[in-house]
C-alpha positions as CSV (number, residue, x, y, z in Angstrom):
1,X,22.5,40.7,7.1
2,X,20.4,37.9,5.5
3,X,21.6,36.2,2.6
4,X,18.9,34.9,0.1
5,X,19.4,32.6,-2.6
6,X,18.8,33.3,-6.6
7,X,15.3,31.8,-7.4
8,X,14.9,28.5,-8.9
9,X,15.5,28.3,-12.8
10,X,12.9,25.5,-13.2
11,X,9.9,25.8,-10.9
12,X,7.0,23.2,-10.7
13,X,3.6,23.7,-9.2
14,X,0.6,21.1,-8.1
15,X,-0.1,19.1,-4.9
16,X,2.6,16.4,-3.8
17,X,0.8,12.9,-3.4
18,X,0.3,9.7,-2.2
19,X,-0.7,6.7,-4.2
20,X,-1.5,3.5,-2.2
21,X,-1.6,0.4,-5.3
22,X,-3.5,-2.5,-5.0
23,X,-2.6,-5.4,-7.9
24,X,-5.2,-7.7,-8.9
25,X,-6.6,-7.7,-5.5
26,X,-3.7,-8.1,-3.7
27,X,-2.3,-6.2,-0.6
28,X,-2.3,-2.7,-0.9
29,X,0.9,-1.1,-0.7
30,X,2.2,1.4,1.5
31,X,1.4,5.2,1.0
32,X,4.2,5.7,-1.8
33,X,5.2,9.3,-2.5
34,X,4.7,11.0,-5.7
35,X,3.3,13.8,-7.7
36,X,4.2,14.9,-10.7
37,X,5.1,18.3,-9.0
38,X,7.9,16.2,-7.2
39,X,9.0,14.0,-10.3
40,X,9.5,16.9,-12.2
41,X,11.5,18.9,-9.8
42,X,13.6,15.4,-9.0
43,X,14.1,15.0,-12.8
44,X,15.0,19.1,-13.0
45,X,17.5,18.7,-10.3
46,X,19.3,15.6,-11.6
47,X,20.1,17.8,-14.6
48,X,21.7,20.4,-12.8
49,X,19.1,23.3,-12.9
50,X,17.8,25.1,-9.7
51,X,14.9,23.4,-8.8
52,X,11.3,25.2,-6.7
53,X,8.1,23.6,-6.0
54,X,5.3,25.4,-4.7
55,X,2.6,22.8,-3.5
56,X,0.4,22.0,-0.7
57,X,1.0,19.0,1.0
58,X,-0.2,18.1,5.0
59,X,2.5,17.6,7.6
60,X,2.8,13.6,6.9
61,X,4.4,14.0,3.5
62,X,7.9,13.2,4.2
63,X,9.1,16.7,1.7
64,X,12.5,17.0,3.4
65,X,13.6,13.5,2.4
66,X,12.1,13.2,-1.0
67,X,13.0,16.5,-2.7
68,X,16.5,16.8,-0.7
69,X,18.0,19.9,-2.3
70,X,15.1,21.7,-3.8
71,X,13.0,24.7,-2.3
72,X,9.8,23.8,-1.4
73,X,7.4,26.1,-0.5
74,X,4.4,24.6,1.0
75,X,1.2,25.9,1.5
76,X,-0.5,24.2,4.8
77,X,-3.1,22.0,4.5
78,X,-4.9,18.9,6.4
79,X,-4.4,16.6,4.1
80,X,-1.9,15.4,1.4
81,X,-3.7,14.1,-2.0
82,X,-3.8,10.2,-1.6
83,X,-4.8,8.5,-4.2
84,X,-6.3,4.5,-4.5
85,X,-4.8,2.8,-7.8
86,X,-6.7,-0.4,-8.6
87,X,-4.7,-2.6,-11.4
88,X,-6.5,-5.1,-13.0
89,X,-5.1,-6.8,-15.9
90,X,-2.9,-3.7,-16.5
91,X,-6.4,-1.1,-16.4
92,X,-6.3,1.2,-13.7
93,X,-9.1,2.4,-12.1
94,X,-8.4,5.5,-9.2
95,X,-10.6,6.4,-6.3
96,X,-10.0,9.9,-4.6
97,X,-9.1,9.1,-0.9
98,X,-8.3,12.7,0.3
99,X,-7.2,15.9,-1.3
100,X,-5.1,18.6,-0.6
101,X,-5.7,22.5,0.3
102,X,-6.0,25.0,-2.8
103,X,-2.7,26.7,-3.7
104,X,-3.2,30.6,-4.4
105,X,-1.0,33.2,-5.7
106,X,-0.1,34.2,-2.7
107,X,2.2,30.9,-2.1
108,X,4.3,32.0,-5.1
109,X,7.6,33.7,-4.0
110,X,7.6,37.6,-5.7
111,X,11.4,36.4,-6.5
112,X,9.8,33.5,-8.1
113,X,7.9,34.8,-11.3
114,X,10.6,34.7,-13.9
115,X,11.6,31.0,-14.3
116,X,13.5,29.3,-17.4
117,X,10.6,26.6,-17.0
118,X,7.4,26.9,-15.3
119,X,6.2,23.3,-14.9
120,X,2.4,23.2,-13.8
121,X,0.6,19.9,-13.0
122,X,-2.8,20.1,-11.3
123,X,-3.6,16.8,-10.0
124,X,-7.6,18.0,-8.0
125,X,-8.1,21.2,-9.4
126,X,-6.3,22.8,-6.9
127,X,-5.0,25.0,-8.7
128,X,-6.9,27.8,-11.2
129,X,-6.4,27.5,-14.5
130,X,-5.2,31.3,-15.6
131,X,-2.2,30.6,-12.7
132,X,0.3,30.6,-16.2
133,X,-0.7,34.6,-15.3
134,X,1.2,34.6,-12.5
135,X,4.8,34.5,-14.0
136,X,6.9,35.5,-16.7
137,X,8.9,32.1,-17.9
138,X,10.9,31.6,-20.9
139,X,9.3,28.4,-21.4
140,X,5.7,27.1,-19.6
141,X,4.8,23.5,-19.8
142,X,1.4,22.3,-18.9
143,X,-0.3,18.6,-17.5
144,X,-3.6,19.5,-17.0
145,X,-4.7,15.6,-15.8
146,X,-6.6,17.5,-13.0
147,X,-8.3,20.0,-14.4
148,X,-9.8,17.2,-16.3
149,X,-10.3,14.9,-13.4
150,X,-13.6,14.4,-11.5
151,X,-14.8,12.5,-8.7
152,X,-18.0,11.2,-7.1
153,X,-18.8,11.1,-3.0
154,X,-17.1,7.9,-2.9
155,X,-14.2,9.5,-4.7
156,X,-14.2,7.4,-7.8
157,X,-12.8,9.4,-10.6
158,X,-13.0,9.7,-14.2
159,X,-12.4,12.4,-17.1
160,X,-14.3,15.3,-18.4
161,X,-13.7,15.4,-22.5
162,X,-12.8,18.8,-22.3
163,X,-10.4,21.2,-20.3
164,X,-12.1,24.4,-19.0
165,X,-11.4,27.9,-20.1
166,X,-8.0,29.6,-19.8
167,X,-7.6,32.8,-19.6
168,X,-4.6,35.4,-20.6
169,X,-1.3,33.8,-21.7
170,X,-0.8,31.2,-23.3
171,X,1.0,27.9,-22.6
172,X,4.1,27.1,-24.5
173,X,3.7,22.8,-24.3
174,X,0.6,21.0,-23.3
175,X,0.8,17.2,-22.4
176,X,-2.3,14.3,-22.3
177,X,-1.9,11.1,-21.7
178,X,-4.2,8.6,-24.5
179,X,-6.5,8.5,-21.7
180,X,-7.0,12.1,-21.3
């Protein structure tokens, strides 16, 4: 008999990253994990709720040790999203250095589609932007930063004016940054 545990009560959804700063020309750092997908579900988990991710993320993202204690489900890919953050006098400028695979609806659990809090956070368009249609939550929060991100060959990014369409439900809290 195989025992399976209750889904998550706060699930959070978007590629798991790298970011690799360089300060006023100075060293770059190392690759330093992040994603809002993962500071979500840390943030989720430190206030007691059951805590999913569903991401894609390549085999060199160290999952196990930064999101100890929350479900991860992890759609393969060859790369994890690294990003290049240049600070200069407190401006940042960010250069694409690799993306991650495109997460589907097929890398959502069907136990997984009535959450408390759907927490979705896009960071390269990898995922579409009806995937609110998926579930059922109580409560659906939205950071859309990469659905308004674009970047050129050489990967430097910048920010379309406008989100593109959605379509079906609705989402219950959007957040922008000022430069979004």
């Amino acid at each position: 008999m195989t025992l399976t545990s209750p889904p998550p009560n706060f699930i959070s959804m978007g590629h798991l990253t790298f970011d690799v700063n360089i300060v006023d020309n100075g060293t770059p750092s190392s690759h330093i994990p992040g994603g809002a997908a993962a500071y979500s579900a840390l943030t989720a988990q430190k206030h007691g709720l059951s805590t999913g991710v569903i991401t894609s993320v390549g085999d060199d993202y160290p999952v196990q040790q930064i999101l100890s204690g929350v479900d991860v489900r992890v759609t393969d890919s060859e790369h994890t999203a690294t990003f290049a953050n240049y600070y200069d006098a407190g401006d940042r400028t960010q250069v694409l250095m690799a993306s991650g695979s495109r997460i589907t609806q097929s890398a959502v659990p069907p136990n997984w589609t009535r959450p408390d809090v759907l927490f979705v956070s896009p960071l390269l368009h990898e995922l579409p932007t009806d995937c609110v249609n998926w579930f059922e939550p109580k409560l659906s929060c939205l950071v859309p930063s990469g659905w308004l991100r674009r970047w050129a060959q050489d990967g430097a990014i910048n920010h379309a004016d406008t989100l593109p369409p959605f379509r079906g439900k609705k989402w219950d809290v959007i957040v922008v940054s000022d430069a979004e």
